[in-house]
N, C-alpha and C positions, 0 to 999 in steps of 0.2 A: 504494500500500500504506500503511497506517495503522500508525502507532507507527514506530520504530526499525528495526527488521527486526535485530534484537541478541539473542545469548544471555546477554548479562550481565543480572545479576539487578536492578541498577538503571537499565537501561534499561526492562526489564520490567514494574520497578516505576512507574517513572513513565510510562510509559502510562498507568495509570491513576492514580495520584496527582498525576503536573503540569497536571493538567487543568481548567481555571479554575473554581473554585466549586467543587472537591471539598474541599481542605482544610477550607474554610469548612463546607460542610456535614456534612464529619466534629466539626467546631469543635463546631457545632451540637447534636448527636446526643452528643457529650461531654458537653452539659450538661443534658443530661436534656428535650431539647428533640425529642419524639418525635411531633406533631402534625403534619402538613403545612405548617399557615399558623404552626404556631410556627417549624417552622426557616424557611419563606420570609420573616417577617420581621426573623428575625435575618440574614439575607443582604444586605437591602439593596440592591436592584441588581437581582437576577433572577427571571425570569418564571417565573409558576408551570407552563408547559410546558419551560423549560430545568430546573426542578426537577424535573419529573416524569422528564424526559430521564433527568437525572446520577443519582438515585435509581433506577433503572432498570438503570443501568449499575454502579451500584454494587452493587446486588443479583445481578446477572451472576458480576460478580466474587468472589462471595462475601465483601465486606465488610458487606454492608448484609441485615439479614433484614426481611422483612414480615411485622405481627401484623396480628390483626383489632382493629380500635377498639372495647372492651367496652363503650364508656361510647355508642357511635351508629355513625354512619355512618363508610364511606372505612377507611385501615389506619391503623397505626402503625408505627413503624421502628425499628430498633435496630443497634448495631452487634451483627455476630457476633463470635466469638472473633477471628479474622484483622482486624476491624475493630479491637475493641478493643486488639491491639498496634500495628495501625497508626498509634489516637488516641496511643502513647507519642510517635511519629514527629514529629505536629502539637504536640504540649508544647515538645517540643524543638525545633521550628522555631521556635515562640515565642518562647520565652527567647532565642535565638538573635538572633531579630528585636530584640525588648527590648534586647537588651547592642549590638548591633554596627549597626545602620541608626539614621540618623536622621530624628527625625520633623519632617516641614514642613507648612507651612499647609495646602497642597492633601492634605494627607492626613485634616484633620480636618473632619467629619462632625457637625452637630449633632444630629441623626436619630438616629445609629450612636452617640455619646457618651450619649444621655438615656438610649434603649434596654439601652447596658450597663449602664449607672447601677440603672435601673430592674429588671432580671433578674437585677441580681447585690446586692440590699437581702438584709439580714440580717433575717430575722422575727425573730428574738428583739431586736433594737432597735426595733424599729418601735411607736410607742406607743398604746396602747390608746387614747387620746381622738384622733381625725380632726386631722391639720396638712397645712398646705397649703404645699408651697415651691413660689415661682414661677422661673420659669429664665428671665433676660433673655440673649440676645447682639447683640453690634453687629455683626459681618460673620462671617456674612449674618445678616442681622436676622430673627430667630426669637426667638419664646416658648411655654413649657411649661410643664405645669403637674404639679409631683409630690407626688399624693394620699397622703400617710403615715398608715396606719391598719393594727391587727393584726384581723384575717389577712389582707386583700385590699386589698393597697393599687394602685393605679390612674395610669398615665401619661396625661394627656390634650394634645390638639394644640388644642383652644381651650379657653376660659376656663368650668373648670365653675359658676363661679354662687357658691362656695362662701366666696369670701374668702382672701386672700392672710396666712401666719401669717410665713411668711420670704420675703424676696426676695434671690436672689441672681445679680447683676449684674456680666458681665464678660466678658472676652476669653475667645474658647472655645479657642482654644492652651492658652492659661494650664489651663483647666478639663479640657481633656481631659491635661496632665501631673499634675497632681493626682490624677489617675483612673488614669494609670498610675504613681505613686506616683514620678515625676519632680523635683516639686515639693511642698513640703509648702504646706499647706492656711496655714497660723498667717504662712508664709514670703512666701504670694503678696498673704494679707491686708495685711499689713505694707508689700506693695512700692506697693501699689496704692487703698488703701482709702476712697474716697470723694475718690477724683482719676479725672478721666478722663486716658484713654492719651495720650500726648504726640506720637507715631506709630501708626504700624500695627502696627510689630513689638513694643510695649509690652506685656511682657505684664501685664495688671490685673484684680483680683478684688474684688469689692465686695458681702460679703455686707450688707444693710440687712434689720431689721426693718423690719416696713411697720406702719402704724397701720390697718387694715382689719381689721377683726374682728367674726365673726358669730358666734363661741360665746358660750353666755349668764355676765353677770358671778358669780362666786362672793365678790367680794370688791369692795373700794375700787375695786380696779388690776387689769387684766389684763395680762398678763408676754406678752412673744411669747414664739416658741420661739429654736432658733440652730440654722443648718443645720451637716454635718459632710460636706465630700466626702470621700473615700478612695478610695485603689485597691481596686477590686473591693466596694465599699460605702459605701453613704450613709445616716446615721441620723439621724431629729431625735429631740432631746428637750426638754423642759422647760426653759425657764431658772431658776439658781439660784435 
């Protein structure tokens, strides 16, 4: 027999909420991420038939509805009302996470840190002339590339051609507590800034302008920009 076999209401419940990748795909669908391949690559990890699975079951359950796709093919998804009190549930798990677990190496994800980086940019920062920040890490040794332009700005996994405006180079620990607003940005500069790690567990941040530039001169000098990581947003702008 499947689930509990319980009349309590949170046994009930979790049937279908402890079920691995629901949270997250409610995560998902909270953030306005109602495509297929948008919530599969916000998941990170599962397949698009374990997605079709849990969405399936979620629409069973009457958390999860399906629209038809106006814009082409295939549906779209939403939470229902029973959904959307559920997503109170996953907030609160969060914060919860945030204040009382802590976070270790094998939890950080250089995929899953660019990705949130990237999904959660503030458009009204993002500035009207194209900048390019490049993301170096040392373990594992990854690079990214993040295309800053208003309205479409663009994560790429190899080097689009364009020319590097900021490079920012470090410990992706380090990078992803900045992101969850663990560590301040000005804090990790300071600790780290144009020193390499002294160990593993050092955490070091090394934003560099980089001299590679392919926008045309307006003047004497060309300025780079300066990257800003934040929780839940990253903006470049202008140097003074």
């Amino acid at each position: 027999m499947d689930g509990y076999g319980q009349f309590c209401p949170v046994a009930r419940a979790s049937e279908v909420f402890a079920e691995r990748w629901t949270p997250l795909i409610v995560r998902e669908l909270m953030s306005d991420r109602h495509h297929f391949n948008e919530i599969l690559k916000g998941l990170h990890g599962a397949s698009p038939t374990l997605l079709g699975e849990r969405l399936r079951r979620l629409e069973k359950a009457g958390i999860v509805e399906t629209r038809p796709n106006l814009g082409g093919r295939g549906s779209t998804y939403y939470l229902t009302p029973s959904g959307t009190q559920l997503a109170a549930v996953v907030r609160a798990l969060g914060a919860w996470g945030q204040q009382w677990l802590e976070l270790r190496r094998e939890h950080c994800d250089p995929d899953v840190l660019m990705w949130a980086v990237f999904t959660h940019l503030a458009p009204e920062s993002l500035p009207a002339r194209r900048q390019v920040v490049r993301f170096e890490f040392r373990e594992p040794r990854r690079t990214y590339w993040l295309v800053l332009r208003r309205p479409d700005p663009d994560l790429c996994y190899n080097d689009p051609g364009l020319g590097d405006d900021v490079l920012v180079r470090g410990d992706l620990e380090t990078l992803v507590r900045v992101y969850l607003g663990q560590l301040e940005l000005s804090a990790a500069r300071a600790a780290g800034l144009g020193r390499r790690p002294a160990r593993r567990d050092h955490l070091v941040v090394e934003v560099v302008p980089t001299q590679r530039f392919r926008r045309p001169r307006t003047s004497g000098q060309v300025r780079p920009g300066r990257a800003e990581v934040r929780a839940c947003r990253l903006a470049c702008t202008d140097s003074e």
